[in-house]
C-alpha angles and dihedrals in degrees: 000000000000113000118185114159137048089242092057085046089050093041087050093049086044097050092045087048099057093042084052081052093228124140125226087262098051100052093037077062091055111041081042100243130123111267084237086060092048103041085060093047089058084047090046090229099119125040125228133218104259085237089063096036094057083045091062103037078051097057088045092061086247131134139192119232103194107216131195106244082246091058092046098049097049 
């Protein structure tokens, strides 16, 4: 999956959330952040540290696969 704004990162997040049937509460618990934070995450509309964002991707059970632009447009 290409991802290549803040919005398509929260909207994944968001998505995966709600599958995993967790509320905002009870993942901000769990990442730790505060359910704000993460609310405009999911909105793209604040940006996170990338320590906290691969801690969330993480509790999610989602990880990131870097590609070279090359690989990405064959």
């Amino acid at each position: 999956m290409h991802i290549s704004s803040d919005t398509e990162l929260g909207s994944i997040i968001r998505q995966r959330r709600k599958e995993q049937g967790l509320t905002i509460a009870e993942l901000s618990m769990l990442v730790p952040c505060s359910p704000r934070l993460l609310s405009e995450l999911e909105r793209g509309k604040r940006g996170v540290s990338i320590s906290m964002a691969f801690q969330l991707l993480s509790m999610l059970g989602l990880v990131v696969d870097i590609k070279g632009r090359e690989e990405i447009d064959s």
